[in-house]
Structures are given as structure tokens and as C-alpha cells.
C-alpha positions as CSV (number, residue, x, y, z in Angstrom):
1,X,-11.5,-6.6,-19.7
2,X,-11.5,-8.2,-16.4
3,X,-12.2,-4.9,-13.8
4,X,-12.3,-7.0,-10.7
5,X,-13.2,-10.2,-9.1
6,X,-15.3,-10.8,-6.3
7,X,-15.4,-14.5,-4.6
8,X,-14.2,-16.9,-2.4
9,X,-10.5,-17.4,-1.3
10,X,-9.6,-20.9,-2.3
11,X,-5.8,-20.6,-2.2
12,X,-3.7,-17.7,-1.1
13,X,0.7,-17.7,-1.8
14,X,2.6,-14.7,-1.1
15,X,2.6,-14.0,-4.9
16,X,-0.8,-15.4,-6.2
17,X,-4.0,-16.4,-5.1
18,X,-6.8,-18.9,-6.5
19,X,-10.5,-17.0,-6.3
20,X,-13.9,-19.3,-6.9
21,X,-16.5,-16.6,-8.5
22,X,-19.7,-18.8,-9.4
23,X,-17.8,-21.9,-9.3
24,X,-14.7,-20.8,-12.0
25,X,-10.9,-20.4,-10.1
26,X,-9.6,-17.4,-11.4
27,X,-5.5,-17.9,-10.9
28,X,-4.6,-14.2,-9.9
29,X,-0.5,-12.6,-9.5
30,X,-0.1,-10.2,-6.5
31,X,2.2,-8.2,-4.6
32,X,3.2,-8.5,-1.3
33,X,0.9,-5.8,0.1
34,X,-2.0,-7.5,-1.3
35,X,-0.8,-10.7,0.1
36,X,-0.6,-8.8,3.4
37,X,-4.1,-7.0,3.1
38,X,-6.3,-10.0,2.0
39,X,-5.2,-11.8,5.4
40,X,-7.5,-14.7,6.0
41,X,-10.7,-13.2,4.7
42,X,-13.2,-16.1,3.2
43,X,-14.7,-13.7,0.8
44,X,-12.3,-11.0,-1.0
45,X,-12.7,-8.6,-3.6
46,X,-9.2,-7.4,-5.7
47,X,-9.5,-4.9,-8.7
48,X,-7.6,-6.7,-11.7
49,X,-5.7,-6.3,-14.9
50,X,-5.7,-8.9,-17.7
51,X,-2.5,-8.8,-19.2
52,X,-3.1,-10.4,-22.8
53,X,-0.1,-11.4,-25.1
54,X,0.3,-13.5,-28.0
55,X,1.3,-17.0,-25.7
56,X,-0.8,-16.1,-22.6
57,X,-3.7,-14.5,-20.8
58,X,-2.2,-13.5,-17.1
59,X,-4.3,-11.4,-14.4
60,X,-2.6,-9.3,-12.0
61,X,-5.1,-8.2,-9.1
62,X,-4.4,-5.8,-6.5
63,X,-6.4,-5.2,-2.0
64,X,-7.3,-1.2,-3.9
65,X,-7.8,0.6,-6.5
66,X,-4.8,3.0,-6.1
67,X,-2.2,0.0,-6.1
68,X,-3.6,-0.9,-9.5
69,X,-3.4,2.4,-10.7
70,X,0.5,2.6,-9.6
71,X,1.2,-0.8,-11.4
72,X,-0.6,0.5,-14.5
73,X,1.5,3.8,-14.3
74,X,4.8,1.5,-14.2
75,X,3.7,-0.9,-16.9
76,X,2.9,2.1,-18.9
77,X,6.9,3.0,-18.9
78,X,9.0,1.7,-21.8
79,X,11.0,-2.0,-20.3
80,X,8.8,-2.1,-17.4
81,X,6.5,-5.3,-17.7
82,X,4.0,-6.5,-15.4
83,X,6.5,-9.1,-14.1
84,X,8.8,-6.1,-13.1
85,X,5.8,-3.9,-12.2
86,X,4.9,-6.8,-9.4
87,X,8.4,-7.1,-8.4
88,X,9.0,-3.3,-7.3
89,X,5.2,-3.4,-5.7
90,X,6.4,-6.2,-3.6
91,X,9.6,-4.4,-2.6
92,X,8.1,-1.0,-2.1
93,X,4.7,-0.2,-0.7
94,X,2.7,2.7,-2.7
95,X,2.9,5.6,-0.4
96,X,7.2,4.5,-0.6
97,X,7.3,4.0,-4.4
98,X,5.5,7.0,-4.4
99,X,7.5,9.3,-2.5
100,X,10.9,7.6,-4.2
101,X,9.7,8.8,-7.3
102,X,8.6,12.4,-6.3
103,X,11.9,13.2,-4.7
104,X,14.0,11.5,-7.7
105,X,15.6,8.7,-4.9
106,X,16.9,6.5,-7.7
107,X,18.8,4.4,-5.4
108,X,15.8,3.6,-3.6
109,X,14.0,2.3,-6.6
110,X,17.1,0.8,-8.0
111,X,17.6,-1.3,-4.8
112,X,14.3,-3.5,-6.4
113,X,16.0,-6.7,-7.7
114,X,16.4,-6.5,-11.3
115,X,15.9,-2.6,-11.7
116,X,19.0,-0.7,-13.5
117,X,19.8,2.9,-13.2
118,X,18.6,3.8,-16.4
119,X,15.5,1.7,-15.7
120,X,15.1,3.6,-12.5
121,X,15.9,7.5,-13.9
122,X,13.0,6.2,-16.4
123,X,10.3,5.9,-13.9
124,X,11.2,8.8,-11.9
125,X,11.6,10.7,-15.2
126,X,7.7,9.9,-16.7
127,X,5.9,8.9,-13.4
128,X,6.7,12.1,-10.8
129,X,4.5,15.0,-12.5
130,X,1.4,12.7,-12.8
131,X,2.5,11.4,-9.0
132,X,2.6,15.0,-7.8
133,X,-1.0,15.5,-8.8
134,X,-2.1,12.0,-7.2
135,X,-2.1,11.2,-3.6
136,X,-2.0,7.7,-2.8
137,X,-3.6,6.1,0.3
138,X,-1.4,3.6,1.5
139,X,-2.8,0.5,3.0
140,X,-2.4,-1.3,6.4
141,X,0.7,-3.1,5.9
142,X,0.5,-5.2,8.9
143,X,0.7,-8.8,8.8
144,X,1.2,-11.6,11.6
145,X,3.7,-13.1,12.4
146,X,3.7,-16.9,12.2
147,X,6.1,-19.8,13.1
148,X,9.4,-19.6,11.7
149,X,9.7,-22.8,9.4
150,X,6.2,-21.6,7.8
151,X,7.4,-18.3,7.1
152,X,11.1,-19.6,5.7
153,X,9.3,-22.0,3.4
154,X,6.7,-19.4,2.0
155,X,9.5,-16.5,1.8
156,X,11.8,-19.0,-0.1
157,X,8.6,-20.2,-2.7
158,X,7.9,-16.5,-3.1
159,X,11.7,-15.8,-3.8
160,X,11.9,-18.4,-6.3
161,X,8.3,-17.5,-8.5
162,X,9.7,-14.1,-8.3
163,X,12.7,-15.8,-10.6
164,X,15.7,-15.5,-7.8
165,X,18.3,-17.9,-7.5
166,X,17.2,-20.8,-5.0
167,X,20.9,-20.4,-3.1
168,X,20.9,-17.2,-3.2
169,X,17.3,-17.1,-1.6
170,X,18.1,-19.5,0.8
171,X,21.2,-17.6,2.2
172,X,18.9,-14.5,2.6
173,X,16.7,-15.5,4.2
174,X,18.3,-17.5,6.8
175,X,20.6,-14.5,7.0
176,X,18.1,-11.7,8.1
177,X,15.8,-14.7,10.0
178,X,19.0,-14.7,11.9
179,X,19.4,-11.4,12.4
180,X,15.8,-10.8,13.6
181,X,15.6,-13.0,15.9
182,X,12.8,-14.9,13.9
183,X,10.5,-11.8,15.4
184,X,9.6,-10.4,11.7
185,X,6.5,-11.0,9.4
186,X,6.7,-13.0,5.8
187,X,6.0,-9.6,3.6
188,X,9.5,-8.0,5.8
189,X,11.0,-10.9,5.0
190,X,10.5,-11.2,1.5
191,X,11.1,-7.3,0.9
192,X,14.2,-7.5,2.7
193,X,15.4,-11.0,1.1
194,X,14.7,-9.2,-2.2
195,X,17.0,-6.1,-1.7
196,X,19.6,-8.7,-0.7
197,X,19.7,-11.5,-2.7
């Protein structure tokens, strides 16, 4: 098992980044707040988890150690993969996934793309007693905002890996660009393009 890596930053995408440890890239999925909390560091450090299946070996790494313990937590819960487990990390920070799922806020976790009621009542249902005992300590979630076409073209490539519909990005994103002003960071954009596309 992969625990962490430590290296250089070679590549960094809203949903992966490309880490040189000793002269081997490591290709590593993350969420939007790890996206948000690596920044522009030369040198980072993410805690990992090598997903192994029968077709692939895939490694999920996450800024800290209690954002890898939440995604392990959802993983852990019957139709939740790591796919899905990204996908509500990148819609909901910890400290929010956290309190959705103490007070039983099933809308709030169904408003992730691609999460059902049932899917929802699931993690609420196995996750809030073990959350109750945990306290999670969420991470600086602030990211700079940079020019507009840069942030529409890594918003809409994000959109896309995370398997939504190109049009349907595209609308979204131009919609709540619009709406803003073009005053709001890529990670806002991206969580709020997700809830509406």
C-alpha cells in the first residue's frame, strides 16, 4: 500500500496531479479541495489510497489526513466507489459533508451529481455515529482567482473527467460565470457547475 507520496509537482488539473518522487511520475485523482490546498507549491506531500481492481491500479491522494479518512469512510458504504467518493469531496468540503451527515440533510448530500436518495439515506445512515465521535479539521479553502477564459477552460476539463455532459457543462458554467460577474474562484465554479449541471 501506497500511504503517501512526497515529491515534486510536475502537473497539477483540478482533478489530478502528476508528482516526480526519485524520478517516477506517480498520476494521482483529487478533489477539489486538494486542488485548492496544493496551490502552486514546488514540493507537496498528499496522503494516498491505491485503489486496486482486476483491470486497473488507480491512486487517489488527498492536502490531509482527515480528507482521506472521509473518502475511505464513503468508499467503505455499499455503491459508493472511489469515482463517487471524489465526486461528493469535490462538491462538499469535509467540515460540510460532515455536518450534512450528522444532522441527516439528505438533500444536501443528494444535491452531489449522480447521488440518489437512497444512496444518500445510505451514507447518513452508516457514516453519522462514527462522524459524531470524529471531528474533522477543515482546510483553507481559499483559492485565487484567475483570468476568466483560464478558469472556464479548466472548470469545463474538470466537468468533463468528472463524466458530465460537455453541453451541459458548458451551459453551467457560462451560466453562473455570468451571474458572478467572473469575480469567483475555479473550485466555486466547479462545485456550483456540479450541483447544476
Amino acid at each position: 500500500m501506497i500511504t503517501y507520496l512526497k515529491g515534486k509537482l510536475v502537473y497539477k488539473d483540478p482533478t489530478y496531479v502528476i508528482i516526480d518522487v526519485n524520478g517516477i511520475g506517480y498520476h494521482v485523482n483529487i478533489s477539489l479541495g486538494t486542488y485548492s490546498s496544493i496551490k502552486d507549491a514546488e514540493n507537496i506531500l498528499l496522503h494516498t489510497y491505491l485503489h486496486i481492481k482486476e483491470d486497473s491500479q488507480t491512486l487517489f491522494g488527498f492536502a490531509d489526513d482527515n480528507d482521506k479518512k472521509m473518502f475511505l469512510n464513503l468508499i467503505s458504504i455499499s455503491g459508493v466507489g472511489p469515482s463517487t467518493g471524489l465526486m461528493i469531496q469535490s462538491s462538499l468540503s469535509a467540515s460540510e459533508l460532515q455536518a450534512a451527515i450528522v444532522n441527516e440533510e439528505v438533500k444536501t448530500i443528494q444535491g452531489v451529481k449522480g447521488i440518489g436518495s437512497k444512496t444518500a439515506q445510505r451514507i447518513i445512515l452508516e457514516l453519522k455515529d462514527k462522524l459524531k465521535k470524529d471531528t474533522l479539521i477543515q482546510g483553507s479553502e481559499n483559492l485565487k482567482s484567475v483570468s476568466h477564459n483560464t478558469v472556464r477552460a479548466e472548470a469545463l476539463s474538470a466537468l468533463l473527467t468528472l463524466g458530465i455532459n460537455k453541453t451541459s457543462a458548458e451551459k453551467s458554467i457560462d451560466r453562473i460565470l455570468k451571474n458572478s460577474k467572473n469575480t469567483i474562484t475555479l473550485e466555486e465554479l466547479i462545485k456550483l457547475s456540479l450541483k447544476n449541471a
